[in-house]
SELUM-783612 format. One record per residue (C-alpha): x, y, z; residue in one letter. Coordinates in steps of 0.001 Angstrom, whole numbers. Layout:
N
        X        Y        Z  r
        X        Y        Z  A
...
//
This chain:
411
        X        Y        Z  r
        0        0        0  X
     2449     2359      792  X
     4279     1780    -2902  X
      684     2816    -4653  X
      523     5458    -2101  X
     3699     6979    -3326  X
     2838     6855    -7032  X
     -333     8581    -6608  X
     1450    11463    -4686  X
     3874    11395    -7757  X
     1328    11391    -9934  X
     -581    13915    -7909  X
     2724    16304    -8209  X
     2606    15410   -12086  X
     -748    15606   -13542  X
    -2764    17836   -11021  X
    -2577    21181   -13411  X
    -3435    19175   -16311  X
    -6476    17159   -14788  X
    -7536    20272   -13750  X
    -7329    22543   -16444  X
    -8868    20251   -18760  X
   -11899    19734   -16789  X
   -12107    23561   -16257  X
   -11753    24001   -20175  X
   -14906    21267   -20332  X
   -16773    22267   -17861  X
   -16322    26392   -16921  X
   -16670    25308   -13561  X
   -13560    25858   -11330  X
   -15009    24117    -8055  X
   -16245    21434   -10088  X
   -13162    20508   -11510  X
   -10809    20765    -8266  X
   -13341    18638    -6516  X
   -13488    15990    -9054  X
    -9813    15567    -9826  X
    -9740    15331    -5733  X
   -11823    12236    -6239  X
   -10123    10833    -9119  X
    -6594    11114    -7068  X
    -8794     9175    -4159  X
   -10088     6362    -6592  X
    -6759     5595    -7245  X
    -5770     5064    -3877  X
    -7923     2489    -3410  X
    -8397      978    -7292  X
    -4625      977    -7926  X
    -3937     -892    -4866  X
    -6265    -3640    -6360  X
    -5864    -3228   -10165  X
    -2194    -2677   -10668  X
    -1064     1066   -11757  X
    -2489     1984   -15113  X
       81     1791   -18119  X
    -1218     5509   -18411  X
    -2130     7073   -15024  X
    -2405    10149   -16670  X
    -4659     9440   -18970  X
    -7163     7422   -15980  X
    -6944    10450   -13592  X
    -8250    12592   -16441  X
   -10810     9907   -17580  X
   -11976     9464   -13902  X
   -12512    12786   -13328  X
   -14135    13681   -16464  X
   -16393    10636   -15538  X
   -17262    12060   -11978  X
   -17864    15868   -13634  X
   -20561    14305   -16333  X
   -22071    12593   -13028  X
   -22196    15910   -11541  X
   -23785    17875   -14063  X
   -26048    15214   -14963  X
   -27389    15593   -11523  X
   -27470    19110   -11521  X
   -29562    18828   -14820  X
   -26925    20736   -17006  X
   -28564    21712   -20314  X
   -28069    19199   -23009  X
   -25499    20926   -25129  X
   -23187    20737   -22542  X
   -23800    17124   -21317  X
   -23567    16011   -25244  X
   -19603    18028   -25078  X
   -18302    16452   -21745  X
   -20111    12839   -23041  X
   -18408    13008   -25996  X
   -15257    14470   -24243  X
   -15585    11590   -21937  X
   -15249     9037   -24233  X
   -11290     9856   -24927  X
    -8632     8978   -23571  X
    -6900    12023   -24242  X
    -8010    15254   -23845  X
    -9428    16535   -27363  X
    -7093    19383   -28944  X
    -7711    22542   -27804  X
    -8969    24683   -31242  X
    -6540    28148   -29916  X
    -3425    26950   -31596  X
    -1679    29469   -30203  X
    -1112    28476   -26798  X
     -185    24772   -27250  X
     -606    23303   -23440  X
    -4163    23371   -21313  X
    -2027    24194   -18375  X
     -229    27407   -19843  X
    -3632    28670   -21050  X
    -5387    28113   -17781  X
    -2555    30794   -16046  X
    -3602    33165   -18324  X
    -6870    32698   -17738  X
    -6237    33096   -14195  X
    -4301    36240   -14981  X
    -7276    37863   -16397  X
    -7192    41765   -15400  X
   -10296    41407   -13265  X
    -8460    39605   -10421  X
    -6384    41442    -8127  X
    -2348    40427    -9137  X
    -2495    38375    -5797  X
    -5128    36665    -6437  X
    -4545    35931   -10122  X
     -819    34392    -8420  X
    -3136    32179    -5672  X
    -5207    31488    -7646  X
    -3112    29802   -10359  X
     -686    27711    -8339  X
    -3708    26194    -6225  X
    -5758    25163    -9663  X
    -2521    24472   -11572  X
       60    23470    -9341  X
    -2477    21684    -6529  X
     -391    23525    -3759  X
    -1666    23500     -651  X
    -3441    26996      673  X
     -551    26811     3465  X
     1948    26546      835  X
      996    29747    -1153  X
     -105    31831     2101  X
     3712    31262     3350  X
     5229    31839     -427  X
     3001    35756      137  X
     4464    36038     3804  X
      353    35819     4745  X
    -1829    33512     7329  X
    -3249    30787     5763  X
    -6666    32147     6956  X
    -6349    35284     5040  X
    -5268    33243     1863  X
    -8065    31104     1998  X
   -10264    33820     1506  X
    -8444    35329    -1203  X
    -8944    31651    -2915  X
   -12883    32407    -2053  X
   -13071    35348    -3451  X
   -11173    35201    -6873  X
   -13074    32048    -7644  X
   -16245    34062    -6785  X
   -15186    37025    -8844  X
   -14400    34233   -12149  X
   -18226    33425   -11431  X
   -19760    36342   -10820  X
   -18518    38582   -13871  X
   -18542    35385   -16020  X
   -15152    35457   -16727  X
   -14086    33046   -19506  X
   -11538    30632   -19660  X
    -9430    31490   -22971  X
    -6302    32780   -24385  X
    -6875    36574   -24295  X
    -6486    37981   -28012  X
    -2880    38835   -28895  X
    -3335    42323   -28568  X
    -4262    41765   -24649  X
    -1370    39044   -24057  X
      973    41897   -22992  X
    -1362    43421   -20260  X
    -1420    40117   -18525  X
     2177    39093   -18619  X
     2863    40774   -15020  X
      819    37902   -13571  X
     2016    35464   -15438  X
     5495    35946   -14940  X
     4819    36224   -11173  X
     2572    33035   -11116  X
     6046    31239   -13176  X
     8360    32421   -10184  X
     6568    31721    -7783  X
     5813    28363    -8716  X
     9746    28051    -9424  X
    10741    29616    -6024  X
     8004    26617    -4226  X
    10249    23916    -6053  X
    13708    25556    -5925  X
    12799    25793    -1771  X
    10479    24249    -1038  X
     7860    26307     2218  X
     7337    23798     4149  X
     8253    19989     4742  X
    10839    17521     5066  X
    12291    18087     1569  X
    14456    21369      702  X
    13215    20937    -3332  X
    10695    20131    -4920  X
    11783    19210    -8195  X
     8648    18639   -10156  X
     7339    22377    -9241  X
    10680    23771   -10660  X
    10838    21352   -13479  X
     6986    22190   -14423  X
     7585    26282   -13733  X
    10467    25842   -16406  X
     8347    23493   -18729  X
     6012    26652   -18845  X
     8329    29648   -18695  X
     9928    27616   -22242  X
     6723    27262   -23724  X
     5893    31448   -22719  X
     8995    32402   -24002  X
     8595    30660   -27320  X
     4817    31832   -27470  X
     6116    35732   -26819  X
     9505    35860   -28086  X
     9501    39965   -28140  X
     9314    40158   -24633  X
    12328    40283   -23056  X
    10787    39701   -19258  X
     9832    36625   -20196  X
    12949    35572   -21716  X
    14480    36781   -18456  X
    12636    34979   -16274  X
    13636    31950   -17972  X
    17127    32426   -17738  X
    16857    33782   -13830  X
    15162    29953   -13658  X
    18141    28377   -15398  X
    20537    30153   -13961  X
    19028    28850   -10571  X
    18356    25419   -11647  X
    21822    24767   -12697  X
    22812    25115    -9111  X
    20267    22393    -7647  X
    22674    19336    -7485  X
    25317    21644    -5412  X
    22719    22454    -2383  X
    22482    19252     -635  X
    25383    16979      -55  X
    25619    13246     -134  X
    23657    13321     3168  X
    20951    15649     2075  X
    22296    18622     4245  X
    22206    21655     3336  X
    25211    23592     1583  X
    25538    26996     1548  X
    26149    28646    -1433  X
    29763    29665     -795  X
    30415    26319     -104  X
    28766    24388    -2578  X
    31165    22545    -5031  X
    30696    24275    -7880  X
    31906    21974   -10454  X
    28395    20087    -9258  X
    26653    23015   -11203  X
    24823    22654   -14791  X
    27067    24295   -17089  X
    24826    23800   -19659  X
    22155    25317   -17811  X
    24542    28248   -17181  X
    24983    29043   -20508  X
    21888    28715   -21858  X
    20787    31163   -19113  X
    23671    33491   -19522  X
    22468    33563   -23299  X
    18818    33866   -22847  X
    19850    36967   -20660  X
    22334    38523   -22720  X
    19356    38313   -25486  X
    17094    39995   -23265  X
    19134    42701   -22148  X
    19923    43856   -25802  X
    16657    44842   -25732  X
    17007    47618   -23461  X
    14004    47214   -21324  X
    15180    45569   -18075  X
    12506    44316   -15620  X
    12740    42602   -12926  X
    13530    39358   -14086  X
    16111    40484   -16163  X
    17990    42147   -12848  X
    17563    39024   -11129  X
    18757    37055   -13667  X
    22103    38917   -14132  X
    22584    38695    -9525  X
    22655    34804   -10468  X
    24744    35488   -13373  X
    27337    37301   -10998  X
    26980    34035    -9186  X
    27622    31636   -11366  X
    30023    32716   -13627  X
    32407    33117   -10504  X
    34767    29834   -10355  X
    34735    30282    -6713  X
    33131    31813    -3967  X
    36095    34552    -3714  X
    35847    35558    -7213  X
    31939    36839    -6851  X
    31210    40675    -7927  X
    29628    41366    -5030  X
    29936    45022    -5810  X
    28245    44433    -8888  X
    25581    42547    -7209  X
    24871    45203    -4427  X
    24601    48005    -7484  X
    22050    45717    -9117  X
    19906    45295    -6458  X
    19767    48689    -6005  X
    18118    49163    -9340  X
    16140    45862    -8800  X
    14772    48011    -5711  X
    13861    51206    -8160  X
    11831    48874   -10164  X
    10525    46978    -7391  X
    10361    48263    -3819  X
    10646    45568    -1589  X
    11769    44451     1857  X
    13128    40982      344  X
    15160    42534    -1992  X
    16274    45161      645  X
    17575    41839     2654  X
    19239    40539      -52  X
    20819    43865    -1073  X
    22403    43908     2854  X
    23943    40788     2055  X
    25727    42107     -532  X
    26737    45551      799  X
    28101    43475     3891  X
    30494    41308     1454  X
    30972    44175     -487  X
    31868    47202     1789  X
    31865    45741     5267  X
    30204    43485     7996  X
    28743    46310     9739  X
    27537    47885     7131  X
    25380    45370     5903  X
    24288    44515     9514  X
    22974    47840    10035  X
    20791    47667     6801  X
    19972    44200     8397  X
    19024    45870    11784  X
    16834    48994    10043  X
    15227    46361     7911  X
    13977    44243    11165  X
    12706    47744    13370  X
    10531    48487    10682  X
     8891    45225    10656  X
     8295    44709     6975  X
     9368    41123     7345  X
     8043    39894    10279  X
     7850    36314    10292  X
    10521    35807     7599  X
    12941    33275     9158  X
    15641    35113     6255  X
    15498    37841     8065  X
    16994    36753    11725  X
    19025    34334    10015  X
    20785    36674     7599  X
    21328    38423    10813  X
    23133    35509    12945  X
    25081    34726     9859  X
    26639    38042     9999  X
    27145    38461    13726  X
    28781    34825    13651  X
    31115    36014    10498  X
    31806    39373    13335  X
    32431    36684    15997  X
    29243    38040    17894  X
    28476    34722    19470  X
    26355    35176    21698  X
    24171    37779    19613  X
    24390    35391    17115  X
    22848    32174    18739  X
    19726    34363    19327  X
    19045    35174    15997  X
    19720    31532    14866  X
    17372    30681    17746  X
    14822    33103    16452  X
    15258    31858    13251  X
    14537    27938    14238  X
    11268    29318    15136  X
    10380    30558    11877  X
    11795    28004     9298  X
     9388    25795     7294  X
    11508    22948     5815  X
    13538    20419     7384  X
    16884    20525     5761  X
    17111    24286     6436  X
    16373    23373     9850  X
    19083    20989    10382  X
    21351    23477     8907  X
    20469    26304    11314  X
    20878    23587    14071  X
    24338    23280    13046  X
    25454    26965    13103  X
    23781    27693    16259  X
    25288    24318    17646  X
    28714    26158    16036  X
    28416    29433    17939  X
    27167    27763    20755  X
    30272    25637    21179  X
//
């Protein structure tokens, strides 16, 4: 049981968004379709453990739940146009093409249908990774820094909104794709940042979120190949990605980046990324994505930790925080001014940042803190910040790793 119990969470991880999304595009009804592809997932807990896995689970989780949603509406007395289109739909084992060539994948035009203008930006970003990525409501309430209450009704309310003013689920006409890229892009990196590290849980990755956000940002880039954002964000993912196999060592600890052996990293990756970007920037409008990208760049084009620009990076982030204002980036700017022009200096941006209390709750921002009172041999100052931070981190690994520095200054 607990081998069939595994492969439906893979398969849960895998084929959520597209279940979803294709019952959506049947249907119109977003409830509907979350609710039926939650009873699809729970048949095959309990089928699978009888039947043997499918040769296609895919394709039974989508025929499953298409079954349950023409139960549903056939009980709710749906008019008879659209039980003769989920019937017929129901027959397939595939879901039938979609006729908008121009967005190629169910799952990429689902975002942008959950980008539509209507929708606050937050709630087009909620909105998108719970129907297309299945996370959890706790899972995007800590990726916004909000309580899980206060996310659920954001969920609520966007779904009621899609309802309500009869929004429809389509590609937008090209002429509109531009006005909803902002979403879109954040929905991509968001979902990336979920798999590159991971909220909550016993795993620091989640590779099939990262792999899936990259899947997507491809397919954007290739559907919108004069916008340079989009490009970016791609290569920021890349650039990202090809560090993955460096984080964890052979134990599944935690490396920090300084100390990750760097001839672990994707080179390939790099330099795809590094081109992407370098394409991008030519075009003279950087967002962003394109800022963020070129930090990594700084990153990974350094052989070793000693070589990084880290006055480079400090000056970038203080354009990424013209374009967008933000405590996170302010944090990550302090790390760099403290590499770059001092210790002190950077812990003082560190303290300002934590009296204002713009990141409350963000275990980044007391252990940024001990990190750089344990580099000034502040031990003591140090252990309470790591102890702080303890408090406040979500996944395992990073827990261990705290563990160990606070066990270090401790000592």
């Amino acid at each position: 049981m607990a081998d069939v119990e595994q492969t439906v969470a893979e398969c849960f991880r895998q084929e959520w968004g597209r279940v979803v999304a294709t019952l959506i595009r049947m249907t119109g009804d977003w409830d509907l379709a979350e609710e039926c592809a939650q009873e699809a997932f729970a048949t095959a807990l309990t089928r699978w453990g009888t039947d043997g896995v499918p040769d296609r689970p895919g394709a039974w989780l989508t025929t499953t739940a298409r079954n349950r949603a023409l139960d549903r509406l056939r009980r709710k007395k749906v008019e008879a146009a659209k039980l003769q289109e989920v019937a017929a739909l129901s027959a397939l084992s595939e879901p039938a093409p979609w006729p908008d060539r121009s967005v190629p994948d169910d799952r990429l035009r689902l975002i942008f249908t959950c980008c539509h203008p209507a929708l606050t930006l937050e709630a087009r970003v909620a909105l998108t990774l719970r129907t297309l990525a299945g996370l959890t409501t706790a899972e995007i309430a800590k990726a916004f820094l909000v309580p899980e209450a206060t996310m659920a009704k954001r969920l609520t309310r966007a779904k009621e909104k899609i309802r309500n003013a009869a929004i429809p689920y389509r590609v937008p006409p090209a002429h509109l794709l531009p006005e909803r890229m902002a979403g879109v892009l954040a929905v991509l990196y968001l979902l990336y940042n979920e798999g590159y590290s991971a909220s909550a849980g016993r795993d620091l990755m989640r590779a099939d979120l990262s792999a899936e956000a990259i899947r997507l940002a491809r397919l954007l880039a290739r559907l919108m190949p004069d916008e340079p954002e989009a490009a970016g964000l791609l290569a920021l993912m890349l650039l990202h990605d090809a560090r993955s196999a460096a984080r964890l060592d052979d134990a599944g600890e935690l490396v920090s980046l300084e100390d990750q052996d760097r001839s672990r990293w994707d080179a390939a990756e790099i330099s795809e990324g590094i081109g992407l970007l370098e394409t991008a920037l030519r075009r003279q409008r950087a967002g962003q994505y394109q800022l963020q990208a070129a930090i990594a760049a700084c990153h990974a084009e350094a052989a070793q930790a000693a070589d990084t620009d880290w006055a480079q990076i400090a000056l970038l982030y203080g354009e990424l925080r013209r374009v967008v204002p933000s405590a996170v980036v302010e944090l990550n700017r302090a790390v760099a001014v403290a590499m770059s022009a001092g210790l002190a200096a950077g812990l003082a941006l560190v303290d300002e940042l934590a009296a204002s209390g713009g990141l409350a709750g963000y275990y980044l921002l007391p252990a940024t803190r001990a990190d750089l009172l344990r580099r000034l041999d502040r031990r003591d100052e140090a252990a309470t910040s790591y102890r702080e931070a303890l408090d406040l981190v979500g996944t395992e690994p990073e827990r261990r790793f705290l563990s160990r520095r606070l066990a270090e200054v401790s000592s």
